[in-house]
C-alpha positions in Angstrom: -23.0 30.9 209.4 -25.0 30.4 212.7 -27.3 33.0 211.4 -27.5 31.4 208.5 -28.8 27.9 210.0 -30.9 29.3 212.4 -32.8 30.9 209.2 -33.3 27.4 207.5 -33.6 26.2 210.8 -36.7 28.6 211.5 -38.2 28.3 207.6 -37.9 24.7 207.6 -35.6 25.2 204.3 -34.1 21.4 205.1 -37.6 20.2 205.5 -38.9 21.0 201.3 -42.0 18.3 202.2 -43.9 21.5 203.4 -43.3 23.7 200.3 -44.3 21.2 198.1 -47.4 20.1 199.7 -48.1 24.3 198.7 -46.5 23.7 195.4 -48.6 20.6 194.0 -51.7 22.1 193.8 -50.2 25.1 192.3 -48.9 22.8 189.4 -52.0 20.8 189.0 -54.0 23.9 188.9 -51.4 25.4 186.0 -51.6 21.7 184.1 -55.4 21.4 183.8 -55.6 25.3 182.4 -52.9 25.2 180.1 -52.8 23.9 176.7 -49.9 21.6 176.8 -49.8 21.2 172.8 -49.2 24.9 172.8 -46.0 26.7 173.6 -44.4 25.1 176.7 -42.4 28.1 177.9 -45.0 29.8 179.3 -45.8 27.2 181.1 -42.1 26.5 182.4 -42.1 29.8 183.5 -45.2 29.9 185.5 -44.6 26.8 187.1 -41.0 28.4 188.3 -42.8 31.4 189.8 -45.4 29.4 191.5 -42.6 27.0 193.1 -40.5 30.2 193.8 -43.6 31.2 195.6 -44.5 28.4 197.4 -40.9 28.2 199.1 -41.3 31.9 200.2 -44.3 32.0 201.5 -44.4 28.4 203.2 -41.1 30.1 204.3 -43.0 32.6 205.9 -45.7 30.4 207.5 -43.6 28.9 209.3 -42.0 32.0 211.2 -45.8 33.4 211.5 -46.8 30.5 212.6 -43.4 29.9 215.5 -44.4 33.5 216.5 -48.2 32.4 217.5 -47.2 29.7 218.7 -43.5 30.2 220.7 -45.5 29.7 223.9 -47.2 26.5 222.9 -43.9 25.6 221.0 -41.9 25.7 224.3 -44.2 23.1 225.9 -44.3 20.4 223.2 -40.8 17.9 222.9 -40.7 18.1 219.3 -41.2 22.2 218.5 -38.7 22.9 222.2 -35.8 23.5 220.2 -37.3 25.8 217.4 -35.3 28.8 217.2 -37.7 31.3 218.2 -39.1 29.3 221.1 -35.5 28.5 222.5 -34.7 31.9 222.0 -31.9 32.0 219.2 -34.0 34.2 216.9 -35.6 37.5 218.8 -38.9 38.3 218.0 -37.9 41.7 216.0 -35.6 39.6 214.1 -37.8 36.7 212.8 -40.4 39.5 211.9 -38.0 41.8 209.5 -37.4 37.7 208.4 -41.5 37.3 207.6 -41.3 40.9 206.1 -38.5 40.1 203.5 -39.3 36.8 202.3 -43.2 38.3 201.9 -41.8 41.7 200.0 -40.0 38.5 197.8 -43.0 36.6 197.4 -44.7 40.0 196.3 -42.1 40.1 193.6 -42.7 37.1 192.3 -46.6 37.7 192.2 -46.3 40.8 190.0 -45.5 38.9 187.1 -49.0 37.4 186.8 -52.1 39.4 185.3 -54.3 41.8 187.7 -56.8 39.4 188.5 -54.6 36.9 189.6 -52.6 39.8 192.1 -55.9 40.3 193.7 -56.9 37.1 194.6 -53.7 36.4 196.0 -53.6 39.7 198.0 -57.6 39.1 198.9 -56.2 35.3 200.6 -53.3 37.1 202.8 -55.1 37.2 205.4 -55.6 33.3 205.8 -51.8 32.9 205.9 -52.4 34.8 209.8 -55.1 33.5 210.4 -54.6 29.2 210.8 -52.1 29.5 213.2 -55.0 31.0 215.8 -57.6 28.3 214.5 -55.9 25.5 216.8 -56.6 27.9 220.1 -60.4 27.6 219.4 -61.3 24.9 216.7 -60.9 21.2 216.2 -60.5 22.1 212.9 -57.2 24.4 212.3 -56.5 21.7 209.6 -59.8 22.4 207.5 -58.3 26.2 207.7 -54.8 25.2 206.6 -56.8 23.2 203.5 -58.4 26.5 202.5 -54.7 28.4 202.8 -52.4 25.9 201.4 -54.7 25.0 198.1 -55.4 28.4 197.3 -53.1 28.2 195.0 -55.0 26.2 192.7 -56.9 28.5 191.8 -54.8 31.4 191.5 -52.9 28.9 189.2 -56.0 28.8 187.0 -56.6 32.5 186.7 -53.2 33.0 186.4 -53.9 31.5 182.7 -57.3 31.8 182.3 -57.9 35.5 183.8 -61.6 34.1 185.1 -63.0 31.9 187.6 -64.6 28.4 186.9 -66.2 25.9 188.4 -64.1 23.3 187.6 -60.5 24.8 189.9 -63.3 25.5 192.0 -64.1 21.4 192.3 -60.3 20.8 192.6 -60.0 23.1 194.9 -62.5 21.5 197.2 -61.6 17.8 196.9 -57.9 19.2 198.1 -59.1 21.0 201.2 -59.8 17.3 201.9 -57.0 16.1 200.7 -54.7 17.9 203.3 -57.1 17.8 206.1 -56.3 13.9 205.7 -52.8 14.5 205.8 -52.5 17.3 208.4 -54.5 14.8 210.4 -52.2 12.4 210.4 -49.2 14.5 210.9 -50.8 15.8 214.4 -50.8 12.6 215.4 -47.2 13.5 216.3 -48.0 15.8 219.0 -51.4 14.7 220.4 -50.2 13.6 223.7 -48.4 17.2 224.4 -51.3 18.9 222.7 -54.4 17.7 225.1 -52.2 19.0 227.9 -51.6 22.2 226.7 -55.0 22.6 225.3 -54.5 22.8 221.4 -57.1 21.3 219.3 -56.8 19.7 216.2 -59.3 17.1 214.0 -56.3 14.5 215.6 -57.7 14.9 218.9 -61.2 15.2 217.7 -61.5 11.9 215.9 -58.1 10.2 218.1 -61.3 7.1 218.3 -61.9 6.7 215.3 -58.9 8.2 212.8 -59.8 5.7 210.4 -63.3 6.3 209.0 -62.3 10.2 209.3 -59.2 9.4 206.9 -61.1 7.3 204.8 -64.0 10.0 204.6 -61.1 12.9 203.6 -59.7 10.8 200.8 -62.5 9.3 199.4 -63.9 13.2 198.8 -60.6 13.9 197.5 -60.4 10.8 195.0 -64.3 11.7 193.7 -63.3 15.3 193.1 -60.7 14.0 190.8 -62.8 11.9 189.1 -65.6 14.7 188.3 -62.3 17.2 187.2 -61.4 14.2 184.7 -65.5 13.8 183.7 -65.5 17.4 183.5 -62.3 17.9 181.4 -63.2 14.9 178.9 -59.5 13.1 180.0 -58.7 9.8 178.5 -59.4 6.5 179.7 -55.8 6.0 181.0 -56.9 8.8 183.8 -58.9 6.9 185.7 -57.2 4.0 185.7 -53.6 5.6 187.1 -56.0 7.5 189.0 -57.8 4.9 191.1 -54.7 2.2 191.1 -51.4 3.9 192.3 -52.8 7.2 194.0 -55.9 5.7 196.2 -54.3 2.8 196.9 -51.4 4.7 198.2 -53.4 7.0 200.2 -55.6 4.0 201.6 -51.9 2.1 202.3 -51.6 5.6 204.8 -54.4 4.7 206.5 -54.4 1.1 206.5 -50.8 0.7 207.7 -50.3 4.3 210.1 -49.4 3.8 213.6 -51.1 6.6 215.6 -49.2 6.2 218.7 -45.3 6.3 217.3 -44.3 9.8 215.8 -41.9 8.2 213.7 -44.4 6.4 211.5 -46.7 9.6 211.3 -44.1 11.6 210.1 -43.4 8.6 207.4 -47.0 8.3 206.3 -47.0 12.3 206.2 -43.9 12.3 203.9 -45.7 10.3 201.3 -48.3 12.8 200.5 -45.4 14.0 198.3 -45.6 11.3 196.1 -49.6 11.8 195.8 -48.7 15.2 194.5 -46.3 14.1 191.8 -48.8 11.2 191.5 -51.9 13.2 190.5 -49.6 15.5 188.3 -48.6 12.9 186.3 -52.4 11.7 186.0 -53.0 15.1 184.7 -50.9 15.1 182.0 -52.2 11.8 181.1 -55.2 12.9 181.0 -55.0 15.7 178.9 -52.4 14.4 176.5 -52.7 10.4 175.8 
């Protein structure tokens, strides 16, 4: 059983905000190619293998990314106590841990067509690649946009079997989208980062966070827009569109205290309700 919680303990299993930040635009990309006045079960069961997807390898993120960073991680008050910078979980052991949940995650991905198996396989090497951006970037969140909305468009192929401009447009406005909100959550740690020397756009723009934000979301909001031009949705859209979901991301910004944690973390958190949020909008797009 101590095994057991260091493992959730170390993927962040108790923490499901993380996995479905990587599941959303997995979903949004599946709803905008799918037909949803055709047979649903398809689309039921895509959805499952994406979420089932998004748990593993967000699952193994998080011990690639403790294993870059279990020096850093031992410096910082709020990452101390991770398992593998504590020393509870050995180094072999969390790897054979990144190795089973990826072989899983393989599994999963085999059920989709070729094209779809080699996009994903072609975007591995992002997942190893963010946690070294914060060493010599300001921008590790712009590389963490690229990895964790991949999925998007592997969501599209996944039906589609080709490439279009349109996931490609979605794609983009949710780069944006999550360098917002990855801003905001390293807001946590700036004080302990800019001793240790990490970077992050939290440090870079810690003068003026607010037009920064503003800029992220604003690209992400006109993105969805020009998807909803672009896929002929309904009037209805735009309107859930531009009331609930930008007001809710401007509310972020608008009410965020940089300097406690606590409220970080909170503000953070609600980027799960944008997901479900612009979901919804989807299907109200394509359907009403």
């Amino acid at each position: 059983m101590n095994q057991l919680n260091l493992f959730i303990e170390l993927t962040r299993l108790k923490k499901p905000i993380g996995f479905m930040l990587l599941f959303w635009p997995c979903i949004w990309g599946l709803t905008i190619a799918y037909d949803l006045n055709s047979n649903l079960e398809i689309f039921f069961y895509y959805a499952f293998l994406f979420f089932a997807g998004s748990i593993l390898m967000r699952s193994a993120g998080c011990i690639v990314n403790d294993i870059a960073d279990k020096n850093f991680d031992k410096k910082v008050e709020r990452t101390k106590y991770r398992p593998i910078a504590s020393g509870k979980i050995s180094l072999k052991l969390a790897i054979i841990y990144s190795v089973i949940l990826c072989s899983l995650a393989f599994l999963v991905l085999i059920n989709f067509n070729f094209f779809t198996i080699l996009m994903a396989l072609a975007s591995m090497p992002l997942a190893f690649i963010y946690p070294l951006m914060k060493r010599i970037t300001y921008w590790p969140q712009l590389f963490l946009g690229v990895t964790f909305n991949y999925g998007l468009v592997l969501a599209w192929i996944s039906i589609e079997n080709e490439i279009s401009v349109i996931p490609l447009i979605f794609y983009f406005g949710a780069i944006f989208w999550t360098l917002g909100y990855d801003t905001i959550y390293g807001f946590q740690d700036i004080k302990d980062d800019e001793i240790i020397g990490v970077k992050s756009t939290s440090i870079k723009f810690k003068n003026d966070p607010k037009k920064f934000l503003y800029t992220c979301y604003t690209i992400f909001i006109f993105c969805l827009i020009t998807i909803g031009i672009l896929m002929k949705f309904n009037f209805f859209y735009y309107i859930f569109l531009i009331i609930p979901t930008y007001y809710l991301l401007i509310f972020q910004i608008n009410k965020l205290n940089y300097s406690l944690p606590e409220d970080c973390l909170i503000k953070f958190k609600n980027n799960n309700i944008v997901g479900l949020l612009v979901f919804i909008n989807i299907i109200i797009g394509k359907i009403f």
